[in-house]
KOLDRENBA-621828 format. One record per residue: x, y, z of N, C-alpha, C in turn; chain; residue number from 1. Coordinates in steps of 0.2 Angstrom, whole numbers, plus 5000, padded with zeros to 4 digits. Layout:
# residues N
n.c1,n.c2,n.c3,ca.c1,ca.c2,ca.c3,c.c1,c.c2,c.c3,chain,resi
X,Y,Z,X,Y,Z,X,Y,Z,A,NUM
...
# end
This chain:
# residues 209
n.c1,n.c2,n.c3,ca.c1,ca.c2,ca.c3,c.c1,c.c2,c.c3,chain,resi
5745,6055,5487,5752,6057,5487,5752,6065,5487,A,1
5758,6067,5490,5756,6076,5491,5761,6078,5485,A,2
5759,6079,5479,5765,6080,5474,5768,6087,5476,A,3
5773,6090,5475,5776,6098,5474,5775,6099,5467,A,4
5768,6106,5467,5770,6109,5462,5772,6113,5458,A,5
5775,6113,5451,5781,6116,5447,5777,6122,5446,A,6
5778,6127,5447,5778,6136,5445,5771,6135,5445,A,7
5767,6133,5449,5759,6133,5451,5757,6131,5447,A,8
5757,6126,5445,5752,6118,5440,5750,6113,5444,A,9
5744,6113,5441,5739,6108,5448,5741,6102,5446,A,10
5738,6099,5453,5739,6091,5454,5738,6087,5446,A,11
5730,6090,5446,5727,6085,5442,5734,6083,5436,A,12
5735,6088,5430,5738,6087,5424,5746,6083,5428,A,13
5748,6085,5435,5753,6081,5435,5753,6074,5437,A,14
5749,6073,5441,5744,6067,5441,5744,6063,5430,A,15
5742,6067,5428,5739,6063,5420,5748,6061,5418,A,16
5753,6065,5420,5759,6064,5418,5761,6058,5421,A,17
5762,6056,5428,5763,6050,5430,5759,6045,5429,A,18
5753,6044,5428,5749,6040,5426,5753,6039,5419,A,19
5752,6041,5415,5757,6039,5405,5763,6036,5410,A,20
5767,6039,5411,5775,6040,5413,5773,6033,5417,A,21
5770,6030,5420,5770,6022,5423,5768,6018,5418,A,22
5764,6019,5416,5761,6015,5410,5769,6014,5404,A,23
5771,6021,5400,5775,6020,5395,5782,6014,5400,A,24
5785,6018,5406,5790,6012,5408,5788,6005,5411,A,25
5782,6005,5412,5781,5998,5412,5780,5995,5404,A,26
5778,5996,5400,5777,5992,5394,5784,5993,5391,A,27
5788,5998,5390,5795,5996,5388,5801,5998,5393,A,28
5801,6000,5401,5805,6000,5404,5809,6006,5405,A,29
5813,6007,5404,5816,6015,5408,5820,6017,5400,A,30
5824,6010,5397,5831,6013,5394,5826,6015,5388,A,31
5821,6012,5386,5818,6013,5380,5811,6016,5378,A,32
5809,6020,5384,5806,6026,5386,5807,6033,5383,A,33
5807,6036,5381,5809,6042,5380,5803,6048,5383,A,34
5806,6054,5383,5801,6060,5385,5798,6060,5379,A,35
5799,6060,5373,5794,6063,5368,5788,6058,5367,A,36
5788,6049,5369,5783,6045,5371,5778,6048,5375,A,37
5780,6049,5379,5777,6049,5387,5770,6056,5384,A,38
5775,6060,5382,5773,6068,5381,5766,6066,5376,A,39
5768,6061,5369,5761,6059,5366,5755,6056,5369,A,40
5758,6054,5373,5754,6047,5376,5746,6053,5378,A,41
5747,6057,5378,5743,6063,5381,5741,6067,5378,A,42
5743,6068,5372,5744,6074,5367,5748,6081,5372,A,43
5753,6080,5374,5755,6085,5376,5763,6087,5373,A,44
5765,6090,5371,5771,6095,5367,5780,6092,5371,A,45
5783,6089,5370,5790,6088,5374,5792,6094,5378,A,46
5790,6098,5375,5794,6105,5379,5789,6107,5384,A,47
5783,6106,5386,5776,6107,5390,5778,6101,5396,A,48
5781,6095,5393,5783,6091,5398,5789,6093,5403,A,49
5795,6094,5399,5800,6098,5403,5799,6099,5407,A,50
5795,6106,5406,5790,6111,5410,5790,6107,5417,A,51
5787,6102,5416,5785,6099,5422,5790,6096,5425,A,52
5797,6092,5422,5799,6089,5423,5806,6089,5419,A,53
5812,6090,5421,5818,6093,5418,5821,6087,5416,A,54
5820,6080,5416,5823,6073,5412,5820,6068,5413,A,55
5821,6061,5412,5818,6055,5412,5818,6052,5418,A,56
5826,6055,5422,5827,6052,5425,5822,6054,5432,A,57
5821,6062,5434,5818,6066,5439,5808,6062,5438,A,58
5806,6062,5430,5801,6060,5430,5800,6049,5434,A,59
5806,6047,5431,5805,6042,5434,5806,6041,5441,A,60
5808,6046,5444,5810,6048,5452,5801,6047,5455,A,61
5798,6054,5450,5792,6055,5453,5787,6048,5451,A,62
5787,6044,5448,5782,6036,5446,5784,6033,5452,A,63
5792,6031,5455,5789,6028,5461,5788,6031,5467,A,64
5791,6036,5467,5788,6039,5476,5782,6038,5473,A,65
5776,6041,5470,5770,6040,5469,5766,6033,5470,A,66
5770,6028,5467,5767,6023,5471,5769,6019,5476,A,67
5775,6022,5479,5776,6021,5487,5771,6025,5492,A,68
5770,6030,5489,5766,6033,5494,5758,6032,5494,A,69
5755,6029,5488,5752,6025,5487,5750,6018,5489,A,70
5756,6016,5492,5756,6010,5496,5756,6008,5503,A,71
5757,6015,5504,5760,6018,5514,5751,6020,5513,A,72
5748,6024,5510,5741,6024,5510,5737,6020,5510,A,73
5738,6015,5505,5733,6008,5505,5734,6006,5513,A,74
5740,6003,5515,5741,5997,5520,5740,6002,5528,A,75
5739,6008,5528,5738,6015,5531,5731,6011,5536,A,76
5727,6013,5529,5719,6011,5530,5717,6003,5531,A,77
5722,6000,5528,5722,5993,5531,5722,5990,5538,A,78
5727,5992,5540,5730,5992,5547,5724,5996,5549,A,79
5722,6001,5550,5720,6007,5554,5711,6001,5557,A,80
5709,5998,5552,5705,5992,5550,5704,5988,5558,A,81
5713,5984,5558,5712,5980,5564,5713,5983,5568,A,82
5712,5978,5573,5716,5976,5581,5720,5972,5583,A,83
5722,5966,5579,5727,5964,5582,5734,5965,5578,A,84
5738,5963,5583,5744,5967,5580,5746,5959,5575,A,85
5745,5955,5577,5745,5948,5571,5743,5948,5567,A,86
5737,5952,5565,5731,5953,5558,5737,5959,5556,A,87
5737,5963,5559,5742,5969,5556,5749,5968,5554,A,88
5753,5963,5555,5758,5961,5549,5757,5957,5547,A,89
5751,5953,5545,5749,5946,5540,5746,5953,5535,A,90
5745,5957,5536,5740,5961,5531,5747,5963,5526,A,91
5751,5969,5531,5758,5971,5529,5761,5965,5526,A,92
5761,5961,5526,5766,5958,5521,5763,5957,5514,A,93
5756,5954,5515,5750,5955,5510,5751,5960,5506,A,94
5749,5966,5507,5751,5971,5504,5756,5973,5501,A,95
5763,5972,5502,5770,5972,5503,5772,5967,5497,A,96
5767,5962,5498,5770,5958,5490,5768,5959,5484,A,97
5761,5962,5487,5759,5964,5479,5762,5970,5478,A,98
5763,5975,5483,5768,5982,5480,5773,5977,5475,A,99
5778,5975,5480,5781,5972,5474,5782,5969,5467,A,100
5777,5965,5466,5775,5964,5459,5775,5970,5455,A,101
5772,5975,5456,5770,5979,5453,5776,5983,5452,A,102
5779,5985,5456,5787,5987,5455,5792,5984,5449,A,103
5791,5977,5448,5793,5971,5446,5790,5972,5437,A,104
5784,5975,5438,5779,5977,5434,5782,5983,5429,A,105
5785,5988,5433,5787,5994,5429,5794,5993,5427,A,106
5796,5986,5427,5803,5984,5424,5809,5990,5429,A,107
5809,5994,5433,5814,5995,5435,5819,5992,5438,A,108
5818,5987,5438,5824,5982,5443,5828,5979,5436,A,109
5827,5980,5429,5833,5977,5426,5838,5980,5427,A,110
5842,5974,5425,5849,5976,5426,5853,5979,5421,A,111
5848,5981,5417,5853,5987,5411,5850,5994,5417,A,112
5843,5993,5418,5844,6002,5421,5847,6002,5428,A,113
5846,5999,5432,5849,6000,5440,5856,6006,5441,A,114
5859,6003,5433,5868,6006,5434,5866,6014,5431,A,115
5862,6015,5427,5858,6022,5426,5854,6028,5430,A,116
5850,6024,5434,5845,6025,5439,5846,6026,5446,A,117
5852,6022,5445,5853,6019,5454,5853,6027,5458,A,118
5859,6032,5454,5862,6039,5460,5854,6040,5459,A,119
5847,6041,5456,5842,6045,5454,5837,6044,5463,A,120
5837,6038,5463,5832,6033,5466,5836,6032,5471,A,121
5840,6030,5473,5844,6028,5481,5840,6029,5484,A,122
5842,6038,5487,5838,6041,5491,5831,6041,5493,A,123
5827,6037,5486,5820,6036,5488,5818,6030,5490,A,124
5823,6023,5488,5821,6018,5493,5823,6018,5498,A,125
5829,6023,5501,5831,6021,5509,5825,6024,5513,A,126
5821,6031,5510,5816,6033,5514,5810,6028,5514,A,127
5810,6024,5508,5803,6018,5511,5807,6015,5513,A,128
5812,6012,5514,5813,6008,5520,5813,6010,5527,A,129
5815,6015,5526,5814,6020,5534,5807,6021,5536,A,130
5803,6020,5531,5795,6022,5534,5793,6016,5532,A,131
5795,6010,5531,5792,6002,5533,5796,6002,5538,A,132
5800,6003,5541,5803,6001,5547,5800,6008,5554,A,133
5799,6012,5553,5793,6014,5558,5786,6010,5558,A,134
5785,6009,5551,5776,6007,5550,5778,5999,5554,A,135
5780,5993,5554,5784,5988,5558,5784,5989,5564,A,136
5789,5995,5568,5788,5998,5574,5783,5997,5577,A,137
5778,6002,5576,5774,6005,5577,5768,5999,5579,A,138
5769,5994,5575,5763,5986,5575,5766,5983,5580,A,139
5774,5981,5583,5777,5979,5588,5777,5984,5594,A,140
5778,5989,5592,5777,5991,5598,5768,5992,5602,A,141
5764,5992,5596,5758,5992,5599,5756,5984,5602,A,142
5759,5978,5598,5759,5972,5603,5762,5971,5611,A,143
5767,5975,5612,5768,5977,5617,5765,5978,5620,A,144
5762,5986,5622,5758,5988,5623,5751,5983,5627,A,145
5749,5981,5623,5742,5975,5624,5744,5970,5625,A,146
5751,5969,5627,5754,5962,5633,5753,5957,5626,A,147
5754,5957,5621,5753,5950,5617,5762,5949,5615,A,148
5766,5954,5614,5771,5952,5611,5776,5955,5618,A,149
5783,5953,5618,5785,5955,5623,5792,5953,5618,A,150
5796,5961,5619,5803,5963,5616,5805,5968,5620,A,151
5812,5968,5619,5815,5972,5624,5817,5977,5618,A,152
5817,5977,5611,5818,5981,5607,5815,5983,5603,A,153
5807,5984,5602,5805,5983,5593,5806,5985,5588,A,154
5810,5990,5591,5816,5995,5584,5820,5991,5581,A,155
5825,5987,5587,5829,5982,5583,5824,5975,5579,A,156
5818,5975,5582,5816,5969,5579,5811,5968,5574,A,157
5812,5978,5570,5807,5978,5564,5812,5978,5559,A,158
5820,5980,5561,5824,5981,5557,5827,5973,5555,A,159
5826,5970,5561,5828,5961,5559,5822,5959,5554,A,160
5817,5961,5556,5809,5957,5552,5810,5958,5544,A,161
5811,5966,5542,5810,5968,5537,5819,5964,5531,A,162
5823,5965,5537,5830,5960,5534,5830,5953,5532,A,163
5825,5950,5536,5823,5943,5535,5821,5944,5528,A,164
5814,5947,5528,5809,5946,5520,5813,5948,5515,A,165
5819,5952,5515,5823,5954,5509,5825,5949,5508,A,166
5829,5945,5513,5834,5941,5511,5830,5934,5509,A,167
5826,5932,5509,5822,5926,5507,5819,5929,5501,A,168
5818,5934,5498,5816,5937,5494,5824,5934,5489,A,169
5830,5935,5491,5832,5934,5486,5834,5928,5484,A,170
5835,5925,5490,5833,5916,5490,5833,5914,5486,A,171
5825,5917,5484,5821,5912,5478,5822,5915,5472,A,172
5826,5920,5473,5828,5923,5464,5833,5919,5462,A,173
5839,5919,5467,5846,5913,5467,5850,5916,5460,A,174
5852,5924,5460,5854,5926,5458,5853,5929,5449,A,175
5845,5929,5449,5843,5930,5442,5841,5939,5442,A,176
5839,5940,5437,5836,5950,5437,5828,5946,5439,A,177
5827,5953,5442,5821,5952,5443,5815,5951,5437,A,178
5817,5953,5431,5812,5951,5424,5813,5946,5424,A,179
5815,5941,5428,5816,5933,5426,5811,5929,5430,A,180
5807,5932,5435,5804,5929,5439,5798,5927,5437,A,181
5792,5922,5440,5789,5920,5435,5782,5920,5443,A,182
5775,5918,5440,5771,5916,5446,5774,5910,5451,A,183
5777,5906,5448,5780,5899,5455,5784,5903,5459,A,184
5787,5908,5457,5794,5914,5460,5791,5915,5466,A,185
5785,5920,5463,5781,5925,5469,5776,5920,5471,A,186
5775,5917,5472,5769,5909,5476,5776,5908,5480,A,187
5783,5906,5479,5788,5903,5485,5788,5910,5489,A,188
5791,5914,5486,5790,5922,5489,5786,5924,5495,A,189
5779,5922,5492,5774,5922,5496,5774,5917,5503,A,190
5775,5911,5500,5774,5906,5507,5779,5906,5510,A,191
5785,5908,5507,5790,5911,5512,5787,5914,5519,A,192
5785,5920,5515,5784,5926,5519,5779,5924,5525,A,193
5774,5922,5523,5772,5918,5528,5773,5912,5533,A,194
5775,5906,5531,5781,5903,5536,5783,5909,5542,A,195
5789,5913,5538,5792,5917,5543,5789,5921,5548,A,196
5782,5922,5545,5778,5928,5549,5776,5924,5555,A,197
5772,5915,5554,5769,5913,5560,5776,5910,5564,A,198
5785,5910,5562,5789,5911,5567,5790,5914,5570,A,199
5789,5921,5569,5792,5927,5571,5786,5930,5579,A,200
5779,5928,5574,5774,5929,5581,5776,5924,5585,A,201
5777,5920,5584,5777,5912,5588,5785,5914,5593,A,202
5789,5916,5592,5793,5918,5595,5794,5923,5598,A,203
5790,5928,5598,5789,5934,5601,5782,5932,5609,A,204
5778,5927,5606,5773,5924,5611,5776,5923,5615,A,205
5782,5917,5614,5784,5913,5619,5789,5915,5623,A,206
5793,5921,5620,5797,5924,5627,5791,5929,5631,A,207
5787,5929,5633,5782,5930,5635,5781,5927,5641,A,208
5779,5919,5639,5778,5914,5644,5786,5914,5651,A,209
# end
């Protein structure tokens, strides 16, 4: 991750800041986190945290872009790996679900914080969406390319791909918070995701024929 830094502070100690800062809101969550937690977590002073970080909210801004872009790096080098563009969304989704637990992980999907957090964060999930729907692109448009998949749009058909998986995502929530989900949740989650994935190749083959 390329952090920006605050009045010339290195990476490392802002690094040790979100490292605590994911840890303290995953084990108690956003509403009942405080800075002065996070700040001990390290021995480091409330007001030296400021310093780095002007509220809870900007700090919680910076824990997930850090591991979105942590994720866009894993599945980076994943992909970079194959060759086929088949292996290359069966990988992305693989990866894509365990992001998600882990998100599910730092408790930020309850629904006490969301109504807190939402204006903070918006703007940081439409840009992962926007850069899974390039990284999407990019594995259809390379099937293209090597004659395996055949589409008139790959643009519109990363934004349909990524549509589907959200929407079977909630499927199997069936209108619970995300702290409600359990292992059988993310097992259906999963074989969902799959299912769909060998429809989607299999229909992209056969307008081909």
């Amino acid at each position: 991750m390329v952090l920006v830094l605050h009045r010339g502070e290195n990476v490392e100690k802002l690094e040790e800041i979100l490292r605590e800062a994911k840890r303290r809101f995953g084990l108690y969550g956003f509403d009942r986190t405080t800075m002065q937690e996070i700040a001990g977590g390290f021995s480091m002073s409330k007001g030296s945290l400021y310093y780095y970080f002007p509220d809870k909210e900007s700090l919680f801004k910076a824990v997930i872009e850090r591991e979105q872009e942590l994720f866009f790096q894993l599945i980076s080098k994943k992909i970079a790996k194959l060759e086929s563009p088949e292996e290359m969304l069966s990988e992305f989704l693989k990866q894509r679900h365990i992001h998600f637990k882990k998100f599910v992980n730092l408790n930020i999907f309850r629904y006490s914080n969301v109504a807190k957090i939402r204006p903070h964060i918006s703007a940081t999930f439409l840009n992962f969406r926007e850069r899974e729907t390039r990284l999407i692109f990019s594995i259809l448009n390379k099937g293209v390319e090597m004659g395996v998949f055949d589409l008139a749009d790959p643009l519109k058909s990363a934004t349909l791909f990524l549509d589907v998986l959200h929407g079977m995502r909630l499927v199997v929530m069936n209108f619970r918070d995300y702290s409600e989900l359990h292992k059988v949740d993310y097992d259906r989650i999963d074989e969902k995701n799959k299912q769909f994935l060998e429809l989607f190749i299999s229909s992209m083959k056969k307008s081909a024929k």
